[in-house]
Predicted model as a PDB file, atoms N, CA, C, CB and O in Angstrom, pLDDT in the B-factor column:
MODEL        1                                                                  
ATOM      1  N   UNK A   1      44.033  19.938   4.307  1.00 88.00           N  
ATOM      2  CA  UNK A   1      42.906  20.231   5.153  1.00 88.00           C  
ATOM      3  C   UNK A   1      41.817  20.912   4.315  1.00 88.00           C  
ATOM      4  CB  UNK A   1      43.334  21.115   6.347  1.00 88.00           C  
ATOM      5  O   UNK A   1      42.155  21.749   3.478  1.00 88.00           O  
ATOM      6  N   UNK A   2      40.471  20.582   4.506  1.00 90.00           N  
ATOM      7  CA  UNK A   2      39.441  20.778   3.716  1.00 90.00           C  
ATOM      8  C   UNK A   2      39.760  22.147   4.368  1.00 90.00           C  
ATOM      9  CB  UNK A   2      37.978  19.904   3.772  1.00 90.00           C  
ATOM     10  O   UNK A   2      40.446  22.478   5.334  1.00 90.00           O  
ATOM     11  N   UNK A   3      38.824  22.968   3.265  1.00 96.00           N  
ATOM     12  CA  UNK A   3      38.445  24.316   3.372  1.00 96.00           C  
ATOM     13  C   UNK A   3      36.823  24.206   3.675  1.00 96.00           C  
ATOM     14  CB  UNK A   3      38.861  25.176   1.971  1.00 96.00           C  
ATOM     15  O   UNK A   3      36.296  23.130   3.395  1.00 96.00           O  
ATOM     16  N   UNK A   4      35.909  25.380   4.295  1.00 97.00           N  
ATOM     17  CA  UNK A   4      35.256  25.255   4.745  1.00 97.00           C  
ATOM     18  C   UNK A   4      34.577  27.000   5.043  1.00 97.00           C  
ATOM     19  CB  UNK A   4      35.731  24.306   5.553  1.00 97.00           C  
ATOM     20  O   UNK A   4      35.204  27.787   5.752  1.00 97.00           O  
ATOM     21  N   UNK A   5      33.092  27.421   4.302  1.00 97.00           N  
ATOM     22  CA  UNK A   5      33.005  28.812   4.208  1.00 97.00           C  
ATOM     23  C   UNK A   5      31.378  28.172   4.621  1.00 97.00           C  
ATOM     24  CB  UNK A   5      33.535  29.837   2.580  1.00 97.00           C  
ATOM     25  O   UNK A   5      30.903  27.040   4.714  1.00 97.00           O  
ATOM     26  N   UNK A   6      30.999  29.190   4.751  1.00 97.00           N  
ATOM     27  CA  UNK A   6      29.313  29.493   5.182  1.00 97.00           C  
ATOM     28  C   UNK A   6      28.672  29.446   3.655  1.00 97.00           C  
ATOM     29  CB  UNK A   6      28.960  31.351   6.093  1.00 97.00           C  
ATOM     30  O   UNK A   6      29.553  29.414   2.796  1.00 97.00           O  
ATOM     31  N   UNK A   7      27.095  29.433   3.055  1.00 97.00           N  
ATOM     32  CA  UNK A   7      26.626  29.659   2.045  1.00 97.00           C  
ATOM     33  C   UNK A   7      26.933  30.264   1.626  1.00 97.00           C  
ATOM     34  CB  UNK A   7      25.891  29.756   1.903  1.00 97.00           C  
ATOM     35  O   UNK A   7      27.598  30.095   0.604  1.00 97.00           O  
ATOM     36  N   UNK A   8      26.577  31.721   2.280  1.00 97.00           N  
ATOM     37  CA  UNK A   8      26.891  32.644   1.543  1.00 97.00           C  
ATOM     38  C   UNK A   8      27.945  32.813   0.779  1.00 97.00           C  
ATOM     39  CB  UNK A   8      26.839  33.391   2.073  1.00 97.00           C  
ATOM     40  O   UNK A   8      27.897  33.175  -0.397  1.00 97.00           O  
ATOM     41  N   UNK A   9      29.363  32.454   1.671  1.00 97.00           N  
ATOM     42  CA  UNK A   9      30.428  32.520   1.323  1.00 97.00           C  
ATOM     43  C   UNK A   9      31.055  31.721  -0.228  1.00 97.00           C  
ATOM     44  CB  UNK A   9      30.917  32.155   2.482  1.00 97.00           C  
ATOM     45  O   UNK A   9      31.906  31.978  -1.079  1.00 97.00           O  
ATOM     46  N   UNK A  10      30.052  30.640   0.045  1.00 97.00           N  
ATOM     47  CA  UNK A  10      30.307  29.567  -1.075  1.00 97.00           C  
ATOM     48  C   UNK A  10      29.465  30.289  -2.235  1.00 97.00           C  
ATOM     49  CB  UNK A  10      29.711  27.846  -0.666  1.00 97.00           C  
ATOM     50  O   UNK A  10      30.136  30.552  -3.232  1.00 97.00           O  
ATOM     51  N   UNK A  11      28.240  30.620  -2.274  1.00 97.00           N  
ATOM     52  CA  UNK A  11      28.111  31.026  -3.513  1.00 97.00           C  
ATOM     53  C   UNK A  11      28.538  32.151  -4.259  1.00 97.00           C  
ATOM     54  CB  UNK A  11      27.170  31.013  -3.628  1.00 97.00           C  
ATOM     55  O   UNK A  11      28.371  32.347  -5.463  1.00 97.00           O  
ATOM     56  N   UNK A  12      29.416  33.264  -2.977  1.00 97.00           N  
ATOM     57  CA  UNK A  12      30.250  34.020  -3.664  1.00 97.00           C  
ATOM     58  C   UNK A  12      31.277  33.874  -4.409  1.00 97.00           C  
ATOM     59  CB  UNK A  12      30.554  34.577  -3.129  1.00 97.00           C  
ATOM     60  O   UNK A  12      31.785  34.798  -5.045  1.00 97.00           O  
ATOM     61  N   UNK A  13      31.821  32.292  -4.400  1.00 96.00           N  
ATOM     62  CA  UNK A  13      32.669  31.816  -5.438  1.00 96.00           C  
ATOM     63  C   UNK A  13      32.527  31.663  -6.613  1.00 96.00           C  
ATOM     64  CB  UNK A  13      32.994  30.961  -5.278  1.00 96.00           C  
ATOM     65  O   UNK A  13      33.385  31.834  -7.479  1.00 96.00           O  
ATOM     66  N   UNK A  14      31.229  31.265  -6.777  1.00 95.00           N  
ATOM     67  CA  UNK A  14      30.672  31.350  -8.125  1.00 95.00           C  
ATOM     68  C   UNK A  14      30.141  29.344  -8.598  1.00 95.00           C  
ATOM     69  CB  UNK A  14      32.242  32.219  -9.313  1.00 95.00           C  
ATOM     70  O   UNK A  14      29.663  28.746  -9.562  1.00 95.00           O  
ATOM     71  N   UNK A  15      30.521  29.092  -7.508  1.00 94.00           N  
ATOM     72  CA  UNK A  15      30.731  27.395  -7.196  1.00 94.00           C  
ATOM     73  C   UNK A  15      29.116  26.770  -8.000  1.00 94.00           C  
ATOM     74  CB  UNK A  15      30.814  26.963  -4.909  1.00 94.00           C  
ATOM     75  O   UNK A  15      28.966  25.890  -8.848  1.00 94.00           O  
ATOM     76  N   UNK A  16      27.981  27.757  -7.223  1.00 96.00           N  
ATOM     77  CA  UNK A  16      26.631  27.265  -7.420  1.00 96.00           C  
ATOM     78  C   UNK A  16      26.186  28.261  -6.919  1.00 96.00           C  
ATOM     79  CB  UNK A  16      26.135  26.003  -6.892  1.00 96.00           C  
ATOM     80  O   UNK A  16      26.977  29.164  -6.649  1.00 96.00           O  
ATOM     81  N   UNK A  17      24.855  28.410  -6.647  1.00 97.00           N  
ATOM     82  CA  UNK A  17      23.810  29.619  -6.398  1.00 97.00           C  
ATOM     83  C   UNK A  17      23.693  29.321  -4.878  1.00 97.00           C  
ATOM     84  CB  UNK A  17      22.166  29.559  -7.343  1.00 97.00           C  
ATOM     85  O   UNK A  17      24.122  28.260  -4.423  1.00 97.00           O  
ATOM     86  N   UNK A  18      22.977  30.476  -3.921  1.00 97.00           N  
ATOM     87  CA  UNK A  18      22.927  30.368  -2.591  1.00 97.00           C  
ATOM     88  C   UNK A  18      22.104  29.662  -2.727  1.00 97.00           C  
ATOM     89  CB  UNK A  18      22.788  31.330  -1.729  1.00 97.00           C  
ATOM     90  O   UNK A  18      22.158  28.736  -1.917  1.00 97.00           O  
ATOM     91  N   UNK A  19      20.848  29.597  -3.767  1.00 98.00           N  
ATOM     92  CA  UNK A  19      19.499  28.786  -2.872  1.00 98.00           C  
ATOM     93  C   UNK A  19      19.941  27.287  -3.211  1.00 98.00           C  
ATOM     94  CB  UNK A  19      17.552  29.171  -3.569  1.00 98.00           C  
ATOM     95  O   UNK A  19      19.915  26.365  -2.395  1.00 98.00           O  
ATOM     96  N   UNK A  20      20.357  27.189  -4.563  1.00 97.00           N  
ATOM     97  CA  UNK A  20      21.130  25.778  -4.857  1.00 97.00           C  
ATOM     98  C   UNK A  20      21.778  24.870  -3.485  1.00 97.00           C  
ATOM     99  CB  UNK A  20      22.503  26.196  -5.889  1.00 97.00           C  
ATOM    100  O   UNK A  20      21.647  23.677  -3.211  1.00 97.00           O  
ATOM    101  N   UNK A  21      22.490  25.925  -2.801  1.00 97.00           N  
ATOM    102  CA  UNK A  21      23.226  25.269  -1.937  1.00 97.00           C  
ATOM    103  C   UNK A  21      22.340  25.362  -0.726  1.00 97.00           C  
ATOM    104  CB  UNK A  21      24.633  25.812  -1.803  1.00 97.00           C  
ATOM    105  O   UNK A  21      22.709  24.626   0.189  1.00 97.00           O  
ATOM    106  N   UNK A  22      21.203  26.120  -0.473  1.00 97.00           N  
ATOM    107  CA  UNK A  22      20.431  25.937   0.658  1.00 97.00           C  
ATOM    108  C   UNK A  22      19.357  24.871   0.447  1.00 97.00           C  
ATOM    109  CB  UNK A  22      19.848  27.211   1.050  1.00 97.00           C  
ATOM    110  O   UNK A  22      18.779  24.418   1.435  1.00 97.00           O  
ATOM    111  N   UNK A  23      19.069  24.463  -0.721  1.00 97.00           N  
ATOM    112  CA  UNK A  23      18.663  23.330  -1.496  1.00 97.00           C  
ATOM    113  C   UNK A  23      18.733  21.951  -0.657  1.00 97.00           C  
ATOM    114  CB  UNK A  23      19.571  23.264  -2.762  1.00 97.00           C  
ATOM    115  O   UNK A  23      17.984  21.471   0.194  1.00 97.00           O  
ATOM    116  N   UNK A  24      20.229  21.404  -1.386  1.00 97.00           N  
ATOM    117  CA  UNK A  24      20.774  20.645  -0.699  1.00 97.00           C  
ATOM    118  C   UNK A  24      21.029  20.520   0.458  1.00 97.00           C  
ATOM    119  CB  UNK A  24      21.408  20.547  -1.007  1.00 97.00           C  
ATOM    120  O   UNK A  24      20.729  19.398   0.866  1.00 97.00           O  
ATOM    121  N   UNK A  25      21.634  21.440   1.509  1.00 97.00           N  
ATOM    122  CA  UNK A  25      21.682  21.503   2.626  1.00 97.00           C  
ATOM    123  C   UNK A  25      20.084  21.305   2.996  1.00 97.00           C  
ATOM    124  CB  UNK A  25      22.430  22.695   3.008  1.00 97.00           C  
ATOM    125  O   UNK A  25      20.275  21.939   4.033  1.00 97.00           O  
ATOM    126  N   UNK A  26      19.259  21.118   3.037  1.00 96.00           N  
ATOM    127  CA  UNK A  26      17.794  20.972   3.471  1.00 96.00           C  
ATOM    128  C   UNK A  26      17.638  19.530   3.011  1.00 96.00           C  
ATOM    129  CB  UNK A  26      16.643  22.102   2.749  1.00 96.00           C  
ATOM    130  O   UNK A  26      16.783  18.829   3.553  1.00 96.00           O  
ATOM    131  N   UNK A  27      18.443  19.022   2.001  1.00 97.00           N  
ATOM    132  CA  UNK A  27      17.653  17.382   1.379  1.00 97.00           C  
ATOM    133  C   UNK A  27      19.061  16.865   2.063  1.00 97.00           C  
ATOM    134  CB  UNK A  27      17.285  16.925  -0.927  1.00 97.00           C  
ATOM    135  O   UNK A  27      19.643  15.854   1.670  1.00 97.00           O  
ATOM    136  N   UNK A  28      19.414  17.500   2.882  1.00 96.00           N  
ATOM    137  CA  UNK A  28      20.843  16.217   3.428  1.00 96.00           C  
ATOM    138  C   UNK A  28      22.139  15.976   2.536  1.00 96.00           C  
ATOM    139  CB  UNK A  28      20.211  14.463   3.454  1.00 96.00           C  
ATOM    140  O   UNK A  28      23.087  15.364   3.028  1.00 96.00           O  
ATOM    141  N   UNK A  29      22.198  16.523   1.029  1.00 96.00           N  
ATOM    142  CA  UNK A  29      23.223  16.316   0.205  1.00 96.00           C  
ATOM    143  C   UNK A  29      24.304  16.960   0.006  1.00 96.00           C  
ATOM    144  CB  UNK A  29      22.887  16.250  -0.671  1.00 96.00           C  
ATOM    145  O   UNK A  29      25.107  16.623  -0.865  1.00 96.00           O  
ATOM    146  N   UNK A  30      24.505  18.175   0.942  1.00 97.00           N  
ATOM    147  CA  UNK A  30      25.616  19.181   0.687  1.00 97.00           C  
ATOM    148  C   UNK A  30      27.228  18.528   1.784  1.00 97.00           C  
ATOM    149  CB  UNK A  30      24.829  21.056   1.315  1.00 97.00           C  
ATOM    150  O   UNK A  30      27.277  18.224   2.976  1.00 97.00           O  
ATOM    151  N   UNK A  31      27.800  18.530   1.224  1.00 97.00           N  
ATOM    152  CA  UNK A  31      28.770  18.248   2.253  1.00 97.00           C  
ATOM    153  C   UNK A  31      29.542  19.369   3.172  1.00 97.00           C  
ATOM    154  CB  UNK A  31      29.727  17.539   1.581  1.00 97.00           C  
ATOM    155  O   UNK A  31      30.151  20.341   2.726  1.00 97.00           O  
ATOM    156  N   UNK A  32      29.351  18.949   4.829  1.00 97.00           N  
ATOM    157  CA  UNK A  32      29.849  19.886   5.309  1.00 97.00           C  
ATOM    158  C   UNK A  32      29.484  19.714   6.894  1.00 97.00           C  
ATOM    159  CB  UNK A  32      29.416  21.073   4.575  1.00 97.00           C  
ATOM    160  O   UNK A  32      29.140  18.646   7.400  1.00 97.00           O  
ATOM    161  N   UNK A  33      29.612  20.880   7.544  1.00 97.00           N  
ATOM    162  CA  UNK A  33      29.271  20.418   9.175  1.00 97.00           C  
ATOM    163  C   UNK A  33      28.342  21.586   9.945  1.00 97.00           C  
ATOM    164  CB  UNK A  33      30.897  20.255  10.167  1.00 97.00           C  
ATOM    165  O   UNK A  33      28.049  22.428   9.097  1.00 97.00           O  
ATOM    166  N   UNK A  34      27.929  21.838  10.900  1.00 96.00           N  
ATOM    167  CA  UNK A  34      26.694  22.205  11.689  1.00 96.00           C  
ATOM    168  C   UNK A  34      27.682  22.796  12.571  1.00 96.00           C  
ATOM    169  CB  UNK A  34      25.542  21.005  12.297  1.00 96.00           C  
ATOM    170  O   UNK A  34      28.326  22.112  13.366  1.00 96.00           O  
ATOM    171  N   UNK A  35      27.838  24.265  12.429  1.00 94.00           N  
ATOM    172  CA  UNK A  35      28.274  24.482  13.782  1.00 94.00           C  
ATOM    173  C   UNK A  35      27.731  25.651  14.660  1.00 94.00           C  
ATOM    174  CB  UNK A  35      29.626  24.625  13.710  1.00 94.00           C  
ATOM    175  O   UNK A  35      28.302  26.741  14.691  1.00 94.00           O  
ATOM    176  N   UNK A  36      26.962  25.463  15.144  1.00 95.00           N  
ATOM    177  CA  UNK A  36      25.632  26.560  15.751  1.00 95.00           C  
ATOM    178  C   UNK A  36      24.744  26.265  15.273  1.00 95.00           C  
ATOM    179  CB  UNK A  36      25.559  28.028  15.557  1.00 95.00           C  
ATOM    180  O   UNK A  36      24.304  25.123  15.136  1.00 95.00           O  
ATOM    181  N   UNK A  37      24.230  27.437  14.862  1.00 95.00           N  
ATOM    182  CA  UNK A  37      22.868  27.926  13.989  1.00 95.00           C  
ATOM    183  C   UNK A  37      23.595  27.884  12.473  1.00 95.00           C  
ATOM    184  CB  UNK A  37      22.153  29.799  14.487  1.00 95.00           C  
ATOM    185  O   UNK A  37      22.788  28.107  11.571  1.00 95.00           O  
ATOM    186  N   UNK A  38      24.776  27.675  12.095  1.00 96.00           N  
ATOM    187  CA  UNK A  38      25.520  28.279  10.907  1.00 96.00           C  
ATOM    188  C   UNK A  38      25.625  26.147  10.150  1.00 96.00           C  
ATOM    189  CB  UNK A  38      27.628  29.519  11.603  1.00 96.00           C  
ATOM    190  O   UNK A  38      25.761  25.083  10.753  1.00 96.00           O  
ATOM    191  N   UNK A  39      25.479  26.471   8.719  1.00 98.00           N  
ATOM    192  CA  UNK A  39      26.066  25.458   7.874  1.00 98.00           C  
ATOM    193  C   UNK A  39      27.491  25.990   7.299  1.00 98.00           C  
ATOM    194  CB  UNK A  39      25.028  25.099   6.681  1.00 98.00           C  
ATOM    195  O   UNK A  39      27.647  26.920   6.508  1.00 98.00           O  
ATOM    196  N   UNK A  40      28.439  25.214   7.859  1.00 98.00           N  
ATOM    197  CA  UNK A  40      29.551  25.373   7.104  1.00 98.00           C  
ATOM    198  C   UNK A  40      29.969  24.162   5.514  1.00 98.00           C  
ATOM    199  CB  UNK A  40      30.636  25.271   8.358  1.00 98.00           C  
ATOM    200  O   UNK A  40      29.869  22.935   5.525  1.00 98.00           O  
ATOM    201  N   UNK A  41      30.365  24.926   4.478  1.00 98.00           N  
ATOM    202  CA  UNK A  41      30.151  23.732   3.338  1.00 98.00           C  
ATOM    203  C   UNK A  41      31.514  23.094   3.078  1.00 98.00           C  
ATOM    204  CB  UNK A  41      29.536  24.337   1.802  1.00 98.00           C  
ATOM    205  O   UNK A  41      32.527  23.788   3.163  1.00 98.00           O  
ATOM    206  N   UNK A  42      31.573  21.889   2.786  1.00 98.00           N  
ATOM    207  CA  UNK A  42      33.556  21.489   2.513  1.00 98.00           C  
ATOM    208  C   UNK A  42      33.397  21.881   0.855  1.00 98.00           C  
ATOM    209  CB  UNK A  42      34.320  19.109   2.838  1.00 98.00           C  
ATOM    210  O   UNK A  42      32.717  21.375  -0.038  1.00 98.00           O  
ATOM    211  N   UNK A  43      34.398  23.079   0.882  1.00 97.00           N  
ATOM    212  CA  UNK A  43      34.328  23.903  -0.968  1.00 97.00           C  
ATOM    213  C   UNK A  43      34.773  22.551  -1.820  1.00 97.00           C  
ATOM    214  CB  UNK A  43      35.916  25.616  -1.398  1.00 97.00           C  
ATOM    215  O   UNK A  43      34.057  22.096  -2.713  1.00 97.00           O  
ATOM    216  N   UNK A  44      35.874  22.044  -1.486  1.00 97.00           N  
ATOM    217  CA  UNK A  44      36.931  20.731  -2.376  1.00 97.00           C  
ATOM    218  C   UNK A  44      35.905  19.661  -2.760  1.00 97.00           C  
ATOM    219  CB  UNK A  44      38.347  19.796  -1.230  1.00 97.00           C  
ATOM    220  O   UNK A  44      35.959  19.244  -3.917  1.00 97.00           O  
ATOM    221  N   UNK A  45      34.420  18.870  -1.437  1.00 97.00           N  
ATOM    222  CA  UNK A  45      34.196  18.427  -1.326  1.00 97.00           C  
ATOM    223  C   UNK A  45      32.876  18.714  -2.487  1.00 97.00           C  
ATOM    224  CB  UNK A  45      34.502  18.258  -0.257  1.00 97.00           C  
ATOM    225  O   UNK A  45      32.769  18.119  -3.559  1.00 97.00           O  
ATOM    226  N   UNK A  46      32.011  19.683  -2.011  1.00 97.00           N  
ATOM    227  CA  UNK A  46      30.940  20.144  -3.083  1.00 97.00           C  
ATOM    228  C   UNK A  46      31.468  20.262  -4.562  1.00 97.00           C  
ATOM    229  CB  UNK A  46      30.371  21.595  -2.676  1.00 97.00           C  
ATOM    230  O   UNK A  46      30.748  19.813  -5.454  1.00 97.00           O  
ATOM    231  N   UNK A  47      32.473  20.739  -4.828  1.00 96.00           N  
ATOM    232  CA  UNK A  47      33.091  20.714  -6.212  1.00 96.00           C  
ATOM    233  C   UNK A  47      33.033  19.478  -6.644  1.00 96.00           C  
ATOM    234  CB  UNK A  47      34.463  21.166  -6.319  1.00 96.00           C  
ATOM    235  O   UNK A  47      32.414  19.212  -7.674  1.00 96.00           O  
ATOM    236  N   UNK A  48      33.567  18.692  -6.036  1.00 95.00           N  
ATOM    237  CA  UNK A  48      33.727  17.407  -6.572  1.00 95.00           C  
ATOM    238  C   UNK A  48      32.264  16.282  -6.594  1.00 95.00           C  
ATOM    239  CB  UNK A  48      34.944  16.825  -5.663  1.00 95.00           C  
ATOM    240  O   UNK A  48      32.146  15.215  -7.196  1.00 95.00           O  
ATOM    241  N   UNK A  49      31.420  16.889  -5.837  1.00 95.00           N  
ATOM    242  CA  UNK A  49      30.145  16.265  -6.123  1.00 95.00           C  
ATOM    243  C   UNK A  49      29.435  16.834  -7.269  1.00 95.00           C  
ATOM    244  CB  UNK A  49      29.293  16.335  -4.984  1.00 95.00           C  
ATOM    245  O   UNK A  49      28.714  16.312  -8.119  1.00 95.00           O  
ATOM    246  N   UNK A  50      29.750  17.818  -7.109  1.00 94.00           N  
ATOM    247  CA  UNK A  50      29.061  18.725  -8.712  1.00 94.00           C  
ATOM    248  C   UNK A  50      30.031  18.138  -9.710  1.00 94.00           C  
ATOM    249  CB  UNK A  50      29.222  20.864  -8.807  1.00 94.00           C  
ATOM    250  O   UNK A  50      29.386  17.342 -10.393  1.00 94.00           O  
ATOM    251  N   UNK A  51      30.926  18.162  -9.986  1.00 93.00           N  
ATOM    252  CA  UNK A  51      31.987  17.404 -11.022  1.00 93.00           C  
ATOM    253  C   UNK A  51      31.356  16.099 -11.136  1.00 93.00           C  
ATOM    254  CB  UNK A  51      33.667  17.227 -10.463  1.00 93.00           C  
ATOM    255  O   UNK A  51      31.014  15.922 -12.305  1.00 93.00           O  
ATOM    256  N   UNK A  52      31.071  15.128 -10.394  1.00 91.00           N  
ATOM    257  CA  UNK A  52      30.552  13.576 -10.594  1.00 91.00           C  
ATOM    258  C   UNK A  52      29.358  14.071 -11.478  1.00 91.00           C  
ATOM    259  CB  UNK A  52      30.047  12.555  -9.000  1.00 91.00           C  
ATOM    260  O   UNK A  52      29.266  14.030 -12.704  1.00 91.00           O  
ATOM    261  N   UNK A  53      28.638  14.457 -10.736  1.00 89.00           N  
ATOM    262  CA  UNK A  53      27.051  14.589 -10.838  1.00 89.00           C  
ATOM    263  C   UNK A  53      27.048  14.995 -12.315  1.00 89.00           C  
ATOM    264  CB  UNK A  53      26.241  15.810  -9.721  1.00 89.00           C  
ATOM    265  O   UNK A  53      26.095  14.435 -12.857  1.00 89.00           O  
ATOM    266  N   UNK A  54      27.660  15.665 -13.084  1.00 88.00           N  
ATOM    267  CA  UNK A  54      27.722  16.962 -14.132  1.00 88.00           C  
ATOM    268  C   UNK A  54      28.168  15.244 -15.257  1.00 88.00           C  
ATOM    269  CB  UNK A  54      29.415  18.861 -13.721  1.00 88.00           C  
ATOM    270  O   UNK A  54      27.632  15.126 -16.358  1.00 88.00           O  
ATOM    271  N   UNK A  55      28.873  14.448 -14.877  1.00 87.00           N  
ATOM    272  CA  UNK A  55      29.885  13.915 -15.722  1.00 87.00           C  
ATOM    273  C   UNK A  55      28.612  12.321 -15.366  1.00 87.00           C  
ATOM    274  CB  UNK A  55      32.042  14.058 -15.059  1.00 87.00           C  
ATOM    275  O   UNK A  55      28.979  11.239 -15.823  1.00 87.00           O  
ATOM    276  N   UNK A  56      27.409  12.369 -14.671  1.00 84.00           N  
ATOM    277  CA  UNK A  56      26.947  11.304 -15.012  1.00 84.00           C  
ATOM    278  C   UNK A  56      26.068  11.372 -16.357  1.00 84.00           C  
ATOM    279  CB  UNK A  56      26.313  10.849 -13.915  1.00 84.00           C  
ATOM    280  O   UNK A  56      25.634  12.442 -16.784  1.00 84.00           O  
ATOM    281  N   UNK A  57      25.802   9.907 -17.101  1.00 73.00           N  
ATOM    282  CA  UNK A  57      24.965  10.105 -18.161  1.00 73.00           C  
ATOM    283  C   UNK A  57      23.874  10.012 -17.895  1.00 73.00           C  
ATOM    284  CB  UNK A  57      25.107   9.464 -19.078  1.00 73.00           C  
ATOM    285  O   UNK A  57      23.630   9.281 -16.935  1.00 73.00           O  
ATOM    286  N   UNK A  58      22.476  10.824 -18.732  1.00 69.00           N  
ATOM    287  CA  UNK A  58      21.278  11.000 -18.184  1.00 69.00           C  
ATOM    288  C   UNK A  58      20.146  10.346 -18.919  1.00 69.00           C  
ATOM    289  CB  UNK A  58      21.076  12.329 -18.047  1.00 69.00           C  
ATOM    290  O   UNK A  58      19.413  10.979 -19.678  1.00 69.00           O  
ATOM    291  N   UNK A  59      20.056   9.410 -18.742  1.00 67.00           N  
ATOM    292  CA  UNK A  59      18.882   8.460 -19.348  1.00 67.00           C  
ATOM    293  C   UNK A  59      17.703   9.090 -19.317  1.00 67.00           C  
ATOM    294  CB  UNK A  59      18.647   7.143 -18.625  1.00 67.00           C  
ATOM    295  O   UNK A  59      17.412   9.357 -18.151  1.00 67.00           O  
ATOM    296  N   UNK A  60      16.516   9.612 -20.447  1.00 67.00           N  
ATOM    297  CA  UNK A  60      15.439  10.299 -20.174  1.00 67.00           C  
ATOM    298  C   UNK A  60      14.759   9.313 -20.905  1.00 67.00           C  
ATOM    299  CB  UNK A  60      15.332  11.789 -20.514  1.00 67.00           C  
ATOM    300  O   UNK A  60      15.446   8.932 -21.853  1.00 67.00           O  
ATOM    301  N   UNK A  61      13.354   8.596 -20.804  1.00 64.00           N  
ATOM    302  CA  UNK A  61      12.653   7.634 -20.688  1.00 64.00           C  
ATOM    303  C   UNK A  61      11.170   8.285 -21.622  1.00 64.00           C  
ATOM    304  CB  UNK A  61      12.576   7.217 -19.020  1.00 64.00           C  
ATOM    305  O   UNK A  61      10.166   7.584 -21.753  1.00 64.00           O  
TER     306      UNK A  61                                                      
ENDMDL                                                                          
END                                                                             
């Protein structure tokens, strides 16, 4: 079962920065669910998008 913390909570892990993750949560890319007024983030799930993302190669033009 996914795990699942508030921003705050998540960037007290050390995972990414709060605004990083309020970032994304605003462009639609954070994974996770709406429950109230509150963003809850899936921790397993964001890790592993930061892991892809980190491990793509970056073509600069």
């Amino acid at each position: 079962m996914p795990t699942f913390k508030t921003i705050r909570q998540t960037a007290a892990t050390g995972l990414a920065s709060e605004n990083f993750i309020r970032t994304l949560v605003a462009q639609g890319k954070c994974p996770g669910i709406r429950s109230g007024n509150r963003f809850l983030v899936n921790i397993e799930a964001l890790g592993e998008m930061l892991d892809a993302e980190s491990r793509r190669k970056v073509v600069r033009e």
